[in-house]
C-alpha positions as CSV (number, residue, x, y, z in Angstrom):
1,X,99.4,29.6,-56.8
2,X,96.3,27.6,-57.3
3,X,97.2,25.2,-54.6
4,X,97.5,28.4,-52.6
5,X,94.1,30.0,-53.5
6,X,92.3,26.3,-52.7
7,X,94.1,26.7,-49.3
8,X,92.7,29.9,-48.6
9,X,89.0,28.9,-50.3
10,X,88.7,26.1,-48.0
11,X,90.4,27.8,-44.7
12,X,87.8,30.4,-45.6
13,X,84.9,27.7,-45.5
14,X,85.8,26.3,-42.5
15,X,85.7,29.8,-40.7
16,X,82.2,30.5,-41.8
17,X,81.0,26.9,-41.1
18,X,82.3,27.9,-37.8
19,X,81.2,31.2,-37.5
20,X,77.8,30.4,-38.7
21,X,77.6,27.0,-36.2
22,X,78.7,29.8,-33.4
23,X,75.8,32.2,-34.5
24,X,73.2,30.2,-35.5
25,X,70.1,29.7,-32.7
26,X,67.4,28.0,-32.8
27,X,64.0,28.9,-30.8
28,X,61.4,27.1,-30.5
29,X,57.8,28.3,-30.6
30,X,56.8,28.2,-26.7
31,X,60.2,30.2,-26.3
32,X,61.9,33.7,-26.4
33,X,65.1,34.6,-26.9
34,X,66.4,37.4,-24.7
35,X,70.1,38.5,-26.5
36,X,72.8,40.7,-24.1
37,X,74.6,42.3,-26.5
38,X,78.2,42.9,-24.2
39,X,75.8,42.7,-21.3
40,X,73.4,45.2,-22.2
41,X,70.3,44.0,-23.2
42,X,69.1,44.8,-26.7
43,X,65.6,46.0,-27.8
44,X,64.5,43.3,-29.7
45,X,63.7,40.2,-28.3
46,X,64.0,37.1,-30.2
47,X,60.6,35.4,-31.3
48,X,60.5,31.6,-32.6
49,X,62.7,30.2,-35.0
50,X,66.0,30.0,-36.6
51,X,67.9,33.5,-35.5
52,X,71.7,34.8,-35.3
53,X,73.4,36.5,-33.0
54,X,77.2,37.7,-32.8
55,X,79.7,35.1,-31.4
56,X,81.7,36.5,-28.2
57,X,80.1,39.6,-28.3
58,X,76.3,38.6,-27.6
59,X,75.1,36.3,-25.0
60,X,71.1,34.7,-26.1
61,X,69.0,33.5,-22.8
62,X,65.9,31.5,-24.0
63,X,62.8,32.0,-21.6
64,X,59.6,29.6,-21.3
65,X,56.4,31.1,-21.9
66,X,54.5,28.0,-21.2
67,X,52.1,27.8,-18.2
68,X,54.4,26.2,-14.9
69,X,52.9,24.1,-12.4
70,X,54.5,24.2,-9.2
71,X,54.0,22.8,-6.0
72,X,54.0,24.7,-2.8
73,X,56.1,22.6,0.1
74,X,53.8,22.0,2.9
75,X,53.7,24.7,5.4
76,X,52.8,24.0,9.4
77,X,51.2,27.6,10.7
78,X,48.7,28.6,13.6
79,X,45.7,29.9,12.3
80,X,43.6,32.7,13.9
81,X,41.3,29.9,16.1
82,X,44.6,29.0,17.7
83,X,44.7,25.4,15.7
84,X,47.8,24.4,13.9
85,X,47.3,22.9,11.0
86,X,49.8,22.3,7.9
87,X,49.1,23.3,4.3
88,X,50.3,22.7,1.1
89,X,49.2,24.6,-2.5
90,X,50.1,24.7,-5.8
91,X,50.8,27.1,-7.9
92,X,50.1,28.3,-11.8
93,X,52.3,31.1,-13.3
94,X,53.1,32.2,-16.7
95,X,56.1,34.7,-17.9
96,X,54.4,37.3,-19.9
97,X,57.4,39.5,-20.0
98,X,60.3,37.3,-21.1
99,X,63.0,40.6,-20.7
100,X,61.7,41.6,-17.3
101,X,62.5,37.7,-16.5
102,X,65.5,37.6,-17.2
103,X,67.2,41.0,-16.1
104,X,64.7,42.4,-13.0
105,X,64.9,38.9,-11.3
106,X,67.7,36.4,-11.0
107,X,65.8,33.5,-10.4
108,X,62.0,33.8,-11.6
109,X,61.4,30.1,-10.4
110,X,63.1,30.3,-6.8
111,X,60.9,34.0,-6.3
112,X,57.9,32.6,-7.5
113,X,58.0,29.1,-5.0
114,X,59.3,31.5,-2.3
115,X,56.6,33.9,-2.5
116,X,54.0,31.0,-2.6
117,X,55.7,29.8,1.1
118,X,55.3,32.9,2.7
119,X,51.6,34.4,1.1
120,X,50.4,30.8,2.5
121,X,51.8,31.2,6.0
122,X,50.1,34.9,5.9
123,X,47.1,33.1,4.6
124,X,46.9,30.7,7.4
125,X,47.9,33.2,10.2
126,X,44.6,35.0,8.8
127,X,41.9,32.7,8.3
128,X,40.0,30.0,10.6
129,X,40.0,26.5,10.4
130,X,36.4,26.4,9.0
131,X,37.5,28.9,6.1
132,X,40.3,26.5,5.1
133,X,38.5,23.6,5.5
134,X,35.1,24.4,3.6
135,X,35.8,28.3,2.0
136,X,39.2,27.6,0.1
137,X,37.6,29.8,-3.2
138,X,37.9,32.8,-1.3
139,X,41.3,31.8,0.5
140,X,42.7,31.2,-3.3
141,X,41.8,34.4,-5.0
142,X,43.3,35.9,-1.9
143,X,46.5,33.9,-2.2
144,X,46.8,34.9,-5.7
145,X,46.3,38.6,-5.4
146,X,48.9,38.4,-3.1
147,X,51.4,36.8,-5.5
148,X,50.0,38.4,-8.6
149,X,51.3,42.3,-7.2
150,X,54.9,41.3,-6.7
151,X,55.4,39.1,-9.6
152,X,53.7,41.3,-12.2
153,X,57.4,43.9,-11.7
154,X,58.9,40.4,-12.9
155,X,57.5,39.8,-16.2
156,X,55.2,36.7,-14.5
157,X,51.8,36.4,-14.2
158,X,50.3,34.4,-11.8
159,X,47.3,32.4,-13.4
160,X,45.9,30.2,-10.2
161,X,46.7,29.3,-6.9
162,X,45.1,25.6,-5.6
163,X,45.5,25.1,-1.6
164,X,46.1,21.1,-2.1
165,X,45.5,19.6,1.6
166,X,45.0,20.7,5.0
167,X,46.3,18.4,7.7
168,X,44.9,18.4,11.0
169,X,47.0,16.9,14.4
170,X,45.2,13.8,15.4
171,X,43.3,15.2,18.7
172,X,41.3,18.1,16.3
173,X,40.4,15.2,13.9
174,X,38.6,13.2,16.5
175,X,37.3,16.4,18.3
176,X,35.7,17.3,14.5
177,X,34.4,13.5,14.4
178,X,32.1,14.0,17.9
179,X,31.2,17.2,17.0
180,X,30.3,15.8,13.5
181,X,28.4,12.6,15.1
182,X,26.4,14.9,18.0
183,X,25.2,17.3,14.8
184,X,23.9,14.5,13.4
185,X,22.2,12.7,16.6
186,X,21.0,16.2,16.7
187,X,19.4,16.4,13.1
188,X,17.8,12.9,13.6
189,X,16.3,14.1,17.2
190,X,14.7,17.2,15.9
191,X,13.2,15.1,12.6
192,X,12.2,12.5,15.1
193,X,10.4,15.1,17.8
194,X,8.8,16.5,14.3
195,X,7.5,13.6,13.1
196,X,6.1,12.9,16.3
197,X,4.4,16.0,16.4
198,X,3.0,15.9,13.0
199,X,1.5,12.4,13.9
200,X,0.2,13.4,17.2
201,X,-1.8,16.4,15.1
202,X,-2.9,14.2,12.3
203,X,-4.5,11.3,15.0
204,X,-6.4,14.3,16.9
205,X,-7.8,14.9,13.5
206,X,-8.8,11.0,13.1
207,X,-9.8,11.2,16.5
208,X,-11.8,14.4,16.2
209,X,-13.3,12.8,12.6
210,X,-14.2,9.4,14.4
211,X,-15.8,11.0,17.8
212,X,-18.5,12.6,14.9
213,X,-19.1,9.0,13.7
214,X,-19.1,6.0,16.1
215,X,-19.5,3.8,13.8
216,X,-16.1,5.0,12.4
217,X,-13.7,3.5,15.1
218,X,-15.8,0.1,14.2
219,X,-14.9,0.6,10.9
220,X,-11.2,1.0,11.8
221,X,-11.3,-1.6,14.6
222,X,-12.2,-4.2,11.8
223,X,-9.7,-2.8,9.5
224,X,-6.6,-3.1,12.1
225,X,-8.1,-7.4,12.3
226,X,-7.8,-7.7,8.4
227,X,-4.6,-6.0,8.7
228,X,-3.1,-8.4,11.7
229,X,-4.4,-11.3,10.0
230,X,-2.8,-10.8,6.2
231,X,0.5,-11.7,8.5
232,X,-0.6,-15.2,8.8
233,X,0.3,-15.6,12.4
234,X,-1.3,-18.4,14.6
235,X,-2.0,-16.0,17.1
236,X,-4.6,-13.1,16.5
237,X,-4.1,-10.1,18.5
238,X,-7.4,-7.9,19.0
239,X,-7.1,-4.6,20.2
240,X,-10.2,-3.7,22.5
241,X,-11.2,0.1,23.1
242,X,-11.0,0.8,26.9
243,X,-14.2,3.0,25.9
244,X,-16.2,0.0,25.1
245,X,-15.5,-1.5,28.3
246,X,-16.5,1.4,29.9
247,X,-19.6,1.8,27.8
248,X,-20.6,-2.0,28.8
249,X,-20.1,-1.4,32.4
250,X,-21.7,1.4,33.1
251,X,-24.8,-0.3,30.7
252,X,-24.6,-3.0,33.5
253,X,-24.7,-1.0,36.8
254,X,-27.7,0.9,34.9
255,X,-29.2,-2.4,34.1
256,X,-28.7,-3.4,37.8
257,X,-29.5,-0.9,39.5
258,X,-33.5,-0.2,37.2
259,X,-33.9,-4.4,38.6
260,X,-33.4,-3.3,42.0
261,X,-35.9,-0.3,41.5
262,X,-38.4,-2.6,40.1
263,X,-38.2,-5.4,43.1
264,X,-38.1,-2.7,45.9
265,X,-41.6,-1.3,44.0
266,X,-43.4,-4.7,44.0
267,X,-42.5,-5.1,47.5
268,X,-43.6,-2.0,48.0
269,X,-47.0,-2.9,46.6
270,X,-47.3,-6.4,48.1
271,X,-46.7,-4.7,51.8
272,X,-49.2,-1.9,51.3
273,X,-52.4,-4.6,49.7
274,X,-54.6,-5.9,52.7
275,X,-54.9,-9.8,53.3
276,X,-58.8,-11.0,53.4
277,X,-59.9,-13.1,56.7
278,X,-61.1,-15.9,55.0
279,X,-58.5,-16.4,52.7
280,X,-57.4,-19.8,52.5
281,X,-54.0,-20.0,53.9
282,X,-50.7,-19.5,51.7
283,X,-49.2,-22.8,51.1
284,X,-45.8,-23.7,53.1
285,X,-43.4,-22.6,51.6
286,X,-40.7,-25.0,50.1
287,X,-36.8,-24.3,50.1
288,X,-34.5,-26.9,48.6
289,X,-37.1,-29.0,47.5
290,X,-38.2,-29.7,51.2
291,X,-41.3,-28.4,52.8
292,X,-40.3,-25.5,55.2
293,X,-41.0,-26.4,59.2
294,X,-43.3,-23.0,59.5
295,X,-46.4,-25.7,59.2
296,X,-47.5,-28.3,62.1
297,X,-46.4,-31.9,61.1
298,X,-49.6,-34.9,61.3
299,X,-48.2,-36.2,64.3
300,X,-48.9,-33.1,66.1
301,X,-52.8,-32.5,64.5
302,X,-55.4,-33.5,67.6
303,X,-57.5,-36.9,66.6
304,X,-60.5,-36.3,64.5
305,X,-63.5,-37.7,66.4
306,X,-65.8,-40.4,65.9
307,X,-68.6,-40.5,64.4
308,X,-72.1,-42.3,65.5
């Protein structure tokens, strides 16, 4: 009788060691326990820690709530500048409705990644290539408004959406390069024309300031030698203002021309003075040293006569 009642103790034991290993759950504290209770889902759904269920009658589903990170396969589209390009994202999603997640959707993952594929190819079809290129802010909230409406009936919430890459076919890449390079030949152009122009206003001004004082482009003249010759160079190169030359010649031809004056006056004079008779006569005049022939030689002179 005893042996029999140690039987039963111990076969009654080992059914609620098993009944209680079948029951038993453990969920951990970034889970939820959803429980189908003969496939209807029950009210309550199971929050963190050690819980029971009934064996063979309820069924537990444990849900993530922790923030996934999935990545968007690349996706080759047209966009709206007739440019193919191919695009790949990322995604950020949460479940904040662990129920909704299990019974309104069978797969939450697989909806999620295959509502990312398509809102990107709507994406692409709608936007330029500048806009994915340099405006992606805009092109994200828009990508996840469009994810955030559908999944919100699933118990997820979308948190972020990060377009990754955009890859261009070769031929746009170098097309972007020469328009890049002939921007920037552009830019430095312009700033070179400017700079020009700014130093063409501020030498009129020097100009302008150094016509008032002429001693002022001496001044400047002797500064540009001290400059040339801190280089230590063997050779010395002197600038010479053109206007000095000028300013020398015409000093010349003035000089030139006021001697010419004053030799046609004293000619003048000499021609209109009368010569006395008995002036002694002019000496010959003498050219190279040598007596001039206008004057009789000795030879020629009649004999002086005798005298008694």
């Amino acid at each position: 009788m005893v042996g029999e009642l140690v039987a039963a103790g111990v076969a009654l034991a080992s059914a609620g060691t098993v009944y209680l290993m079948a029951a038993a759950r453990v969920v951990k504290q970034y889970e939820r326990g959803v429980v189908l209770r003969l496939g209807r889902l029950t009210s309550q759904v199971r929050g963190p820690g050690f819980t029971m269920i009934i064996p063979a009658v309820d069924r537990m589903r444990k849900v993530n709530m922790q923030i996934v990170t999935m990545p968007v396969p690349a996706q080759e589209g047209i966009t709206r500048d007739n440019v193919t390009v191919r695009v790949d994202a990322v995604v950020y999603f949460k479940v904040v409705d662990a129920a909704d997640a299990v019974v309104r959707v069978e797969d939450y993952r697989f909806a999620v990644s295959q509502m990312a594929q398509t809102s990107l190819r709507s994406i692409i079809g709608k936007s330029e290539l500048d806009d994915l290129l340099s405006n992606r802010e805009k092109l994200n909230q828009g990508l996840e408004l469009m994810m955030d409406s559908p999944a919100i009936g699933w118990g997820v919430s979308v948190d972020r959406v990060e377009i990754k890459d955009v890859s261009l076919p070769e031929t746009m890449k170098r097309s972007m390069a020469r328009q890049a390079e002939a921007t920037r030949d552009r830019r430095a152009r312009v700033i070179n024309a400017d700079a020009e122009l700014q130093a063409s206003r501020k030498l009129a001004e020097a100009a302008a300031a150094m016509s008032d004082q002429p001693a002022a482009l001496q001044l400047r003249l002797l500064q540009t030698v001290v400059a040339v010759a801190a280089e230590k160079n063997s050779t010395l190169v002197l600038p010479f203002p053109v206007e000095l030359l000028r300013f020398l010649e015409r000093s010349g031809l003035q000089a030139q021309a006021q001697t010419e004056q004053v030799e046609a006056e004293t000619e003048r004079v000499r021609a209109q003075r009368p010569v006395p008779r008995d002036a002694a006569p002019s000496p010959a005049p003498v050219e190279n040293g040598q007596v001039s022939d206008a004057l009789p030689a000795l030879e020629d002179l009649p004999e002086a006569e005798k005298l008694t």
